[in-house]
C-alpha positions in Angstrom: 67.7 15.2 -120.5 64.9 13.4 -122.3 62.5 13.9 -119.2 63.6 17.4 -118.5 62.6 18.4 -122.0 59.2 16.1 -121.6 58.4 17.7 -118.3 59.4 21.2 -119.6 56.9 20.2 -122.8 54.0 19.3 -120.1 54.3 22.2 -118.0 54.1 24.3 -121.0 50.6 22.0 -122.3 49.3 23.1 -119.3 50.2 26.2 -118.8 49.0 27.3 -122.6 45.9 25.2 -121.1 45.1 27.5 -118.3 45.7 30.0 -119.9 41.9 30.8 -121.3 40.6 29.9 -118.1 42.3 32.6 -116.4 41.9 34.9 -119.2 38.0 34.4 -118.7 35.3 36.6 -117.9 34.7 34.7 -114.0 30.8 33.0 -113.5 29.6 34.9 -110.2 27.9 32.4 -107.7 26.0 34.4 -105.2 26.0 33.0 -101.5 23.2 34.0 -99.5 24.1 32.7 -96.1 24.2 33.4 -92.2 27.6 34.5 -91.1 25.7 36.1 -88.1 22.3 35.3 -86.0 21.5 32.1 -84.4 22.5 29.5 -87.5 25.7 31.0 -88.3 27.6 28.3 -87.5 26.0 26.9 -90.4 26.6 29.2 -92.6 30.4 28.7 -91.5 30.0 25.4 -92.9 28.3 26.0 -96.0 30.9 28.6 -97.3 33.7 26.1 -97.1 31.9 23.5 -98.4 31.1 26.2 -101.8 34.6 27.0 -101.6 36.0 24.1 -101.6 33.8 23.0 -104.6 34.8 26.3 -106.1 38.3 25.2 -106.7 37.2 21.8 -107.7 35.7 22.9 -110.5 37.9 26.1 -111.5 41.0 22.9 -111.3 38.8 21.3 -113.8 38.2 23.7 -116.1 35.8 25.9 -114.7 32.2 25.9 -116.5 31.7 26.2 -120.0 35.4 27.2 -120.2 34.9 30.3 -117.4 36.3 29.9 -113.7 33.9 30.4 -111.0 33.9 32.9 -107.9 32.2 33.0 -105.0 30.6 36.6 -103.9 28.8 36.3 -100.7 26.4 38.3 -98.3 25.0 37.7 -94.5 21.4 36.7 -94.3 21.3 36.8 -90.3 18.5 34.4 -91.1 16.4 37.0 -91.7 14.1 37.0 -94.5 14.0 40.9 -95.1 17.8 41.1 -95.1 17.8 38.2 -97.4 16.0 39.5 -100.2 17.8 42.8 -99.9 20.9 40.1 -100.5 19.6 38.8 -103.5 18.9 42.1 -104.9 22.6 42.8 -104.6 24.1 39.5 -105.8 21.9 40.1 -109.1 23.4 43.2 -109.5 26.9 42.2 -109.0 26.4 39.6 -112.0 25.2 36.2 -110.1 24.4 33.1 -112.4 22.5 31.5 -109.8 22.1 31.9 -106.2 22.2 29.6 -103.1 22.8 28.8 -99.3 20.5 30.1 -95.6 19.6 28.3 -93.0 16.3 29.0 -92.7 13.2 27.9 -94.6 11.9 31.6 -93.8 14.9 33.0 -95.8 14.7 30.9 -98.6 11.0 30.8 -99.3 11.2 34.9 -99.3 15.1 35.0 -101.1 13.5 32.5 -103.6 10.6 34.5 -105.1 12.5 37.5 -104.8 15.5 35.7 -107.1 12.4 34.3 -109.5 11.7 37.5 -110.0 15.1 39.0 -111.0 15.3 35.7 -113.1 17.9 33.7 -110.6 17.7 30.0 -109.7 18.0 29.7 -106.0 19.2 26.6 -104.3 17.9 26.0 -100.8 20.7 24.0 -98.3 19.0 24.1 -95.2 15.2 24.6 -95.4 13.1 21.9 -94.2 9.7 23.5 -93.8 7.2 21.5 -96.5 6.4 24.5 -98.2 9.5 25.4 -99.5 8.9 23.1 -102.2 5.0 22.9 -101.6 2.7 25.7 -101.3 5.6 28.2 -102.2 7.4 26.2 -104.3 7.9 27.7 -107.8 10.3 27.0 -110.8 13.1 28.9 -109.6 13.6 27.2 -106.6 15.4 23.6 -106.0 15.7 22.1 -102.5 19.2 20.2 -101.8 18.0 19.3 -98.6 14.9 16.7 -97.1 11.9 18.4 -95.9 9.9 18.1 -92.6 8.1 14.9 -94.1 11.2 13.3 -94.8 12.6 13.5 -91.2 9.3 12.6 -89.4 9.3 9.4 -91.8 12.3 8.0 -91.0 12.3 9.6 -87.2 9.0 8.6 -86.4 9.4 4.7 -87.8 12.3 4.9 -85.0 10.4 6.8 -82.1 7.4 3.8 -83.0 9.9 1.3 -82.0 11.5 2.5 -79.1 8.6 5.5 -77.9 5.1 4.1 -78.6 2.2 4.8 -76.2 4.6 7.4 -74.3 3.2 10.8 -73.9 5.0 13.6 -75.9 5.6 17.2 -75.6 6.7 19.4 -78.1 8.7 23.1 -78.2 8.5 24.8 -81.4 10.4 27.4 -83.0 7.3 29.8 -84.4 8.1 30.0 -87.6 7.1 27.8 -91.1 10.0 25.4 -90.5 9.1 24.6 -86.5 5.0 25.1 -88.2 5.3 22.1 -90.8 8.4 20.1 -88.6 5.7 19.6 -85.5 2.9 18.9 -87.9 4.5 16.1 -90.0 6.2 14.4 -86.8 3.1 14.6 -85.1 0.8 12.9 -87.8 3.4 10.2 -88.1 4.1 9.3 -84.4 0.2 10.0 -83.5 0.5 12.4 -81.4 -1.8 14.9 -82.8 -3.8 15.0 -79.8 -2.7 18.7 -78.2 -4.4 17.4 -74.6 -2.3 14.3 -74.5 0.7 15.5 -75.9 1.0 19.6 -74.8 2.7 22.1 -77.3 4.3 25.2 -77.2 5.7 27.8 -79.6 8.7 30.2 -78.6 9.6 33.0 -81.3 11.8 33.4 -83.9 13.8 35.2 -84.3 14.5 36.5 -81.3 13.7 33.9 -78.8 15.4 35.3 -75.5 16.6 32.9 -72.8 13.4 33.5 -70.8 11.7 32.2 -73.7 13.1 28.9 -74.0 13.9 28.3 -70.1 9.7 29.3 -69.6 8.6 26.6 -72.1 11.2 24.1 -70.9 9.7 24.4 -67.2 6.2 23.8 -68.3 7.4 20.5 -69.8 9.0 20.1 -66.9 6.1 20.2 -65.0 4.3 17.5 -67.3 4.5 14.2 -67.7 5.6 13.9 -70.7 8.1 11.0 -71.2 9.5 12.4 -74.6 10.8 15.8 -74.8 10.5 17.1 -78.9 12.5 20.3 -79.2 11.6 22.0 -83.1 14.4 23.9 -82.4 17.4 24.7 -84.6 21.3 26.3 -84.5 21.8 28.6 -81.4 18.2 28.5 -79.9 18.6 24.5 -79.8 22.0 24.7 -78.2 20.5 26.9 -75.7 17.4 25.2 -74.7 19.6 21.5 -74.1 21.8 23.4 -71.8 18.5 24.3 -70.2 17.5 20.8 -70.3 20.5 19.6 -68.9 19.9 22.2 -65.7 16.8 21.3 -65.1 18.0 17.8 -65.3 14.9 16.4 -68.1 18.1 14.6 -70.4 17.9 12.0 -67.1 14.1 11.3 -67.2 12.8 12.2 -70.7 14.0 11.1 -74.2 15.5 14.3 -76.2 14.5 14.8 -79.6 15.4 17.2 -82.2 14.3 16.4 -85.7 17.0 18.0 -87.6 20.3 17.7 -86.3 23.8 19.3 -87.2 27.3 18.3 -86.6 27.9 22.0 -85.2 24.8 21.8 -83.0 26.1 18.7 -81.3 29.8 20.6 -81.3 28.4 24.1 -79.8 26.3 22.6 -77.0 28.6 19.5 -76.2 28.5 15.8 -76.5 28.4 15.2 -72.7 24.9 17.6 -72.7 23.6 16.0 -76.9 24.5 12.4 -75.6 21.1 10.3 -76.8 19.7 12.5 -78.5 17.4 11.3 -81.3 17.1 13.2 -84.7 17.4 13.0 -88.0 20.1 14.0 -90.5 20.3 13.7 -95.0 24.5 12.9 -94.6 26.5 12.3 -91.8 30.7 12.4 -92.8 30.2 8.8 -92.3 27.2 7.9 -95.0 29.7 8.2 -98.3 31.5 4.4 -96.2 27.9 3.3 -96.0 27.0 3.8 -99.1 29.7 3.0 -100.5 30.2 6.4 -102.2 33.9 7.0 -103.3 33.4 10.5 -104.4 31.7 11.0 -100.9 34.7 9.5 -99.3 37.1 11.9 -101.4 35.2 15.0 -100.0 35.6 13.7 -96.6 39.3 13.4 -96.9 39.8 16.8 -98.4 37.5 18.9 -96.6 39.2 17.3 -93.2 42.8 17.9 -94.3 41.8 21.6 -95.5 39.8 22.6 -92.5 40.6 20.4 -90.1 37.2 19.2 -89.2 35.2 16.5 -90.3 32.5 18.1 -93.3 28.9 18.5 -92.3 25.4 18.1 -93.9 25.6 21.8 -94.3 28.9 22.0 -96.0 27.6 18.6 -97.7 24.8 20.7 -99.3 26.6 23.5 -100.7 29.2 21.7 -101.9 27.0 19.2 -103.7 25.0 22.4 -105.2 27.8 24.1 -106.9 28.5 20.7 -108.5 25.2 20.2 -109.3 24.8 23.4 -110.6 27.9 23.2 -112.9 26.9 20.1 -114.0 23.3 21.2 -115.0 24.9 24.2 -116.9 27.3 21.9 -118.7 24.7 19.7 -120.0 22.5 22.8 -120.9 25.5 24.7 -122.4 23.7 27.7 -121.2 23.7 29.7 -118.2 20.4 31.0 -118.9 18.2 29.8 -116.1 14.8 28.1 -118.0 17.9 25.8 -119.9 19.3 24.9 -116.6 15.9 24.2 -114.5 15.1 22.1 -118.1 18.9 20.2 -117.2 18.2 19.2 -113.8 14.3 18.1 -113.9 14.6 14.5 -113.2 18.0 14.4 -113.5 19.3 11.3 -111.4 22.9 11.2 -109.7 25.4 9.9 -107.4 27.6 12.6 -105.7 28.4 12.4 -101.9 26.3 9.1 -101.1 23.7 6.7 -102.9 21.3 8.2 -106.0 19.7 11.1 -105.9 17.0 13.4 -107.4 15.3 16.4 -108.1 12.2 15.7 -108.6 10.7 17.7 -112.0 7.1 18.2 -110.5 8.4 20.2 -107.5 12.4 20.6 -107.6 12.7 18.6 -104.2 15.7 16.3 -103.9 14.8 12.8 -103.5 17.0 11.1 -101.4 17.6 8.4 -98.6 17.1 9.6 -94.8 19.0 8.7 -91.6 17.6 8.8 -88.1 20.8 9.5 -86.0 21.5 9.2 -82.2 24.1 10.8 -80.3 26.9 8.7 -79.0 28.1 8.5 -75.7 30.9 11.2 -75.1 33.9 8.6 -74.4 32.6 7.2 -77.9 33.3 10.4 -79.2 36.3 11.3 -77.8 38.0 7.9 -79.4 37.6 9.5 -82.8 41.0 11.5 -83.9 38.8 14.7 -84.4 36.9 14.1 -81.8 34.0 14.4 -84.0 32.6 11.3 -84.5 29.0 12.3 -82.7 26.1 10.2 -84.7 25.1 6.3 -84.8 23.0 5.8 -87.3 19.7 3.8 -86.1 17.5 3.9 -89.2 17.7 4.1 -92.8 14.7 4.7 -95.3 15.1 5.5 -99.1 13.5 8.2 -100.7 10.4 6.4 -101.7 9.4 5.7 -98.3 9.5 9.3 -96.8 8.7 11.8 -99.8 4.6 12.8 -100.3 3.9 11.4 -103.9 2.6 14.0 -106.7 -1.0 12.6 -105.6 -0.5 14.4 -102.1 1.6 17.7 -103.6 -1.0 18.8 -105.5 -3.4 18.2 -103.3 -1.9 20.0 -100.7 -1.1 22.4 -103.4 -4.1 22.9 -104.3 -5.5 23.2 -100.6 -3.3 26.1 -100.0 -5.0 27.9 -103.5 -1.8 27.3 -105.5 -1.8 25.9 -109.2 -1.2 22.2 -109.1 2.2 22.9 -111.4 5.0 24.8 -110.6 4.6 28.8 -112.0 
């Protein structure tokens, strides 16, 4: 009887504990995110991962004593549909604003939220200027850049590809732009005669794009095949590689890799591929990164599939951002940009930060390979696609404030974020 009327006491704690929560006015979180176009199997990824943290939080007490909700809208990776999102999530009452695919769609979402007064969060967006030339006060990057994948990708391609002559595909855009650039100047390959280039569109690329460019490298010879490719048009153009047979004569690299990617186009085809990812569902056991493990097991046992860099990045934003507004006790944007300048932490692997002079998050890289598919298929979700072969910390791939503002200033923008 004594526990009966103990347990009957807690439930009623509790329930007079909820209680305000629910009776709260919700905090809107805008998604801004692909659900269609050639990256929307990340933006699959990215709205569980929100969701997920979504209910983390709202179980532990929402922010500043308010439950979240999530209200979401299709960016196609398209820039002009993207601001016309961001538009509507203002007016729908959105705190802050986050997700995309594209660096495109978050340079052109992220002015447009500065204007309407909105932090925007970046997941995947590694062109260099989304947090360098158009980098502005409003906008935080969750993700590396270009620089930080050609770091830690071109320390491995100097081991294992020196001397060997390159040739590069590029998606036509600021992402494939500043990806080719940085991997270039690291590996030495800046030499266009030696080591050909071409650029395909995007959006849009058709088939005939990408099966055109892959015959002229083809017809090279190239020893190293560097696709700047991402989402649908990457999947396409290795199934086009593995026709034309250049996975059995040419090493395969795409800078920034995705669990999905290697999912959509098959392990059999990805097998060897070189690239680079910021978390893999096995860096939280390398880094010894409980909280990291924790999302791992839930997000597996919820969706039945292990959690991805892209749903690693949107669930580590909505966390961030809660936290940032619960050490500001404000939702006003200036207070929370002031709460997460240099703020250090340890979420889903080792430390991170973002950076105050231009809102990138610093963090350590991973150069991945592609296992073998019986590798693969020994996993229970048959998901177990990247070996890590390289490892560099934050200080060794991010441009110092030095080389910001200099290339700040070289692109005619002040040398402090406006």
């Amino acid at each position: 009887m004594k526990r009966v009327k103990k347990l009957t006491a807690t439930l009623a704690l509790w329930a007079a504990a909820s209680l305000p929560l629910q009776a709260a006015e919700p905090v809107t979180l805008g998604l801004n995110f692909p659900r269609s176009g050639p990256y929307k199997e990340e933006g699959l990824a990215q709205m569980r991962g929100a969701l997920l943290a979504i209910d983390e939080v709202n179980a532990q007490g929402g922010v500043l004593g308010r439950p979240l909700r999530l209200v979401s809208k299709d960016s196609a990776s398209r820039p002009e549909k993207a601001v016309r999102n961001v538009d509507k999530l203002a007016d729908e009452g959105a705190a802050m604003l986050f997700g995309g695919a594209s660096s495109a769609v978050a340079i052109a979402a992220g002015k447009r939220a500065r204007e309407r007064g909105l932090l925007y969060f970046g997941t995947l967006t590694y062109s260099n200027d989304t947090t360098g030339k158009d980098g502005h006060r409003y906008l935080f990057r969750e993700c590396n850049n270009a620089w930080m994948s050609a770091a830690v990708l071109g320390k491995h391609l100097s081991k294992t590809q020196a001397g060997k002559q390159f040739f590069y595909i590029t998606a036509d855009y600021t992402w494939g732009h500043t990806s080719e650039s940085s991997l270039r100047q690291v590996t030495a390959t800046q030499d266009d005669q030696r080591h050909p280039g071409l650029k395909v569109p995007f959006p849009g690329a058709r088939i005939s794009d990408h099966q055109a460019a892959l015959k002229q490298a083809a017809a090279s010879d190239a020893q190293v095949l560097v696709l700047v490719l991402f989402g649908e048009d990457l999947v396409r153009a290795i199934r086009i590689v593995g026709e034309l047979g250049l996975n059995k004569r040419m090493q395969i690299v795409a800078p920034n890799l995705t669990q999905s990617i290697v999912e959509q186009a098959g392990p059999t085809l990805m097998q060897g591929v070189l690239g680079t990812e910021p978390w893999t569902w096995r860096v939280p056991a390398l880094e010894n990164s409980a909280r990291g493990q924790a999302f791992v097991s839930t997000f597996s046992e919820r969706y039945q599939v292990y959690p991805s860099s892209s749903a690693a990045s949107a669930y580590s934003i909505v966390w961030q951002w809660r936290d940032a507004v619960e050490r500001a006790r404000s939702l006003d944007s200036e207070a929370v940009i002031k709460a997460l300048e240099g703020h250090r932490y340890q979420l889903l692997k080792d430390q991170q930060e973002w950076r105050a002079f231009d809102h990138q998050n610093a963090q350590s890289m991973y150069a991945v390979r592609v296992k073998e598919r019986s590798e693969v298929l020994k996993d229970p979700l048959k998901q177990d696609y990247f070996e890590i072969v390289e490892r560099l910390s934050a200080s060794e791939t991010l441009p110092t404030l030095e080389q910001w503002q200099a290339e700040r200033q070289s692109a005619g923008q002040p040398r402090q974020l406006q």
